[in-house]
C-alpha positions, -999 to +999 in steps of 0.1 A: +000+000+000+015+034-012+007+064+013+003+100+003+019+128+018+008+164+007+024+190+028+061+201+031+050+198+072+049+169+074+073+151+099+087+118+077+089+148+049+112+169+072+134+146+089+144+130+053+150+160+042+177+167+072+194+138+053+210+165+030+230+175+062+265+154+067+253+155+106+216+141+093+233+114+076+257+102+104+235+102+128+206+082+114+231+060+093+210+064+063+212+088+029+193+097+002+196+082-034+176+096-060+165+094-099+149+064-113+186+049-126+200+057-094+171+043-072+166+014-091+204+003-093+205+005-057+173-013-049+193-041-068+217-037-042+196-032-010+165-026+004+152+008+005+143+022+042+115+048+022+107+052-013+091+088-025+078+093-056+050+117-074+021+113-090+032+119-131+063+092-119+062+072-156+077+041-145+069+013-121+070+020-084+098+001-067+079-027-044+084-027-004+075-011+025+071+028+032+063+036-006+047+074-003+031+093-028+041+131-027+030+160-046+055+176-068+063+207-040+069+180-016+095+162-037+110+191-046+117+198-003+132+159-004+152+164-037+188+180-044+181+190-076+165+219-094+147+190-120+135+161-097+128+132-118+100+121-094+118+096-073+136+098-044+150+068-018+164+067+016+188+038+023+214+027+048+247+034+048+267+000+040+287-014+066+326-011+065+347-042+060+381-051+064+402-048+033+406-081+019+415-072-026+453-066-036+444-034-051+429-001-028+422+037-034+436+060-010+416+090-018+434+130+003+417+159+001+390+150-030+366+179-025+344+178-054+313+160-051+312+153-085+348+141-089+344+114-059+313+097-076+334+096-108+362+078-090+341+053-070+322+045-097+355+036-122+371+020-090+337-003-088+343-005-127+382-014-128+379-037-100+392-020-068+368-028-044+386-013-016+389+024-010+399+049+019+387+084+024+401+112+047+377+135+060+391+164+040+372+145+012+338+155+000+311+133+022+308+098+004+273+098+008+263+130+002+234+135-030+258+150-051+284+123-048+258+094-045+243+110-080+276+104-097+285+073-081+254+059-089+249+024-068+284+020-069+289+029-028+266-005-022+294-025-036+324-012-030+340-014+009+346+024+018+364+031+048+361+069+058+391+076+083+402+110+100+439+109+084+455+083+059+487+082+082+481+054+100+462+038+070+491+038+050+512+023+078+490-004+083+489-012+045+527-014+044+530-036+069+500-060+054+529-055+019+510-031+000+531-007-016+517+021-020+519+045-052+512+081-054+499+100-087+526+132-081+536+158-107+574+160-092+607+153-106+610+121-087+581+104-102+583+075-131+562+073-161+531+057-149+541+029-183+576+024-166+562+019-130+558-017-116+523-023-102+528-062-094+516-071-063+491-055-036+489-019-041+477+013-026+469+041-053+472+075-034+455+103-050+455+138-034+430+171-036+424+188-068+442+217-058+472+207-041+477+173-049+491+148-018+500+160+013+531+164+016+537+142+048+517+117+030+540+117+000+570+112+020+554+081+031+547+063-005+570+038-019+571+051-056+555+079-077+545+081-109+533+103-130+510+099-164+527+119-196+510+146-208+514+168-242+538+200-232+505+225-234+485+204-207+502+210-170+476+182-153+444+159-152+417+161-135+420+137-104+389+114-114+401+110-150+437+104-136+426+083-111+407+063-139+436+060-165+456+047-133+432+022-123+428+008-157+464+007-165+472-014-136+441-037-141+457-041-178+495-048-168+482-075-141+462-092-168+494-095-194 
């Protein structure tokens, strides 16, 4: 049975939409998904706490529990965008795991929403299934990253930790060797650069790069040639030409 909420007022309406707050989100565990792709990918992935959508919504209504049916002001109070597609979700946030794949992300400083999603999603594409976040990153499950990561977050294991310090000290003493994407004189041609074994890719903010201290601590750089007129890459699209180049020289 579908319910109908009308009014903006209305108490389920107002605490989901808290969920657009970081402070919402980690203290109810939960986040909010939404577009039909989006939504329905995830529902593939896990069960939907509440499902919201509106009245001209042209395709089938997800089954399950706590379906509503809102008027189009009230979806536009639950959605992030300025063109709600007429869906919107609220689902846990998964569980962290302990890293068990011989490839991980180490992600410093990625502020853009937009650039995260694109990373988790080609991580979940290239086969790491393992990644680390700082807290100077943007919020993993925030709408705008969740909108570009699609349902990727539901099958990846995402570890959100105050500083990569200690990360990275743990992973070198598990024999991961950790490689950081640096534009310095130090650093190797990412084609010259021996990815065998377990790794730890180390990306760093889009303005500054890696931390410095967090640089010191990586056992080789590399760096991915570029035409004289380009200085750098975007971190996501960087971070996706490095994923996929190690996926390809562990499969010759």
């Amino acid at each position: 049975m579908i319910k109908e909420i009308t009014s903006i007022k209305n108490k389920t309406v107002s605490d989901v939409k808290k969920l657009k707050q970081k402070k919402h989100r980690e203290e109810t565990g939960t986040f909010l998904a939404e577009g039909y792709r989006n939504v329905c990918d995830s529902i593939h992935k896990a069960v939907p706490e509440m499902v919201f959508v509106t009245a001209n919504f042209e395709h089938p209504v997800p089954e399950g529990n706590n379906r509503y049916l809102v008027t189009k002001e009230v979806m536009k109070e639950l959605s992030d965008t300025d063109t709600p597609q007429g869906i919107v979700a609220v689902f846990k946030i998964p569980k962290e795991r302990e890293i068990t794949s011989s490839e991980v992300l180490l992600l410093n400083g990625v502020s853009d929403p937009g650039n995260m999603g694109t990373i988790l999603r080609t991580a979940l594409a290239a086969g790491f299934r393992d990644v680390i976040v700082d807290e100077k990153c943007a919020d993993v499950y925030s709408p705008k990253v969740i909108r570009s990561a699609m349902s990727a977050v539901f099958s990846l294991n995402i570890l959100r930790v105050k500083s990569l310090k200690e990360q990275i000290s743990d992973l070198k003493q598990m024999g991961y060797s950790v490689c950081g994407a640096a534009l310095t004189p130090l650093a190797k041609s990412i084609y010259d650069t021996d990815f065998s074994g377990k790794i730890a890719l180390l990306f760093g903010s889009e303005s500054n790069g890696i931390e410095e201290a967090l640089l010191q601590m990586a056992d080789k750089l590399y760096i991915i040639p570029m035409d004289s007129e380009i200085e750098s890459l975007n971190v996501a699209v960087a971070a996706g030409i490095s994923m996929y180049e190690i996926t390809a020289k562990k499969k010759r």
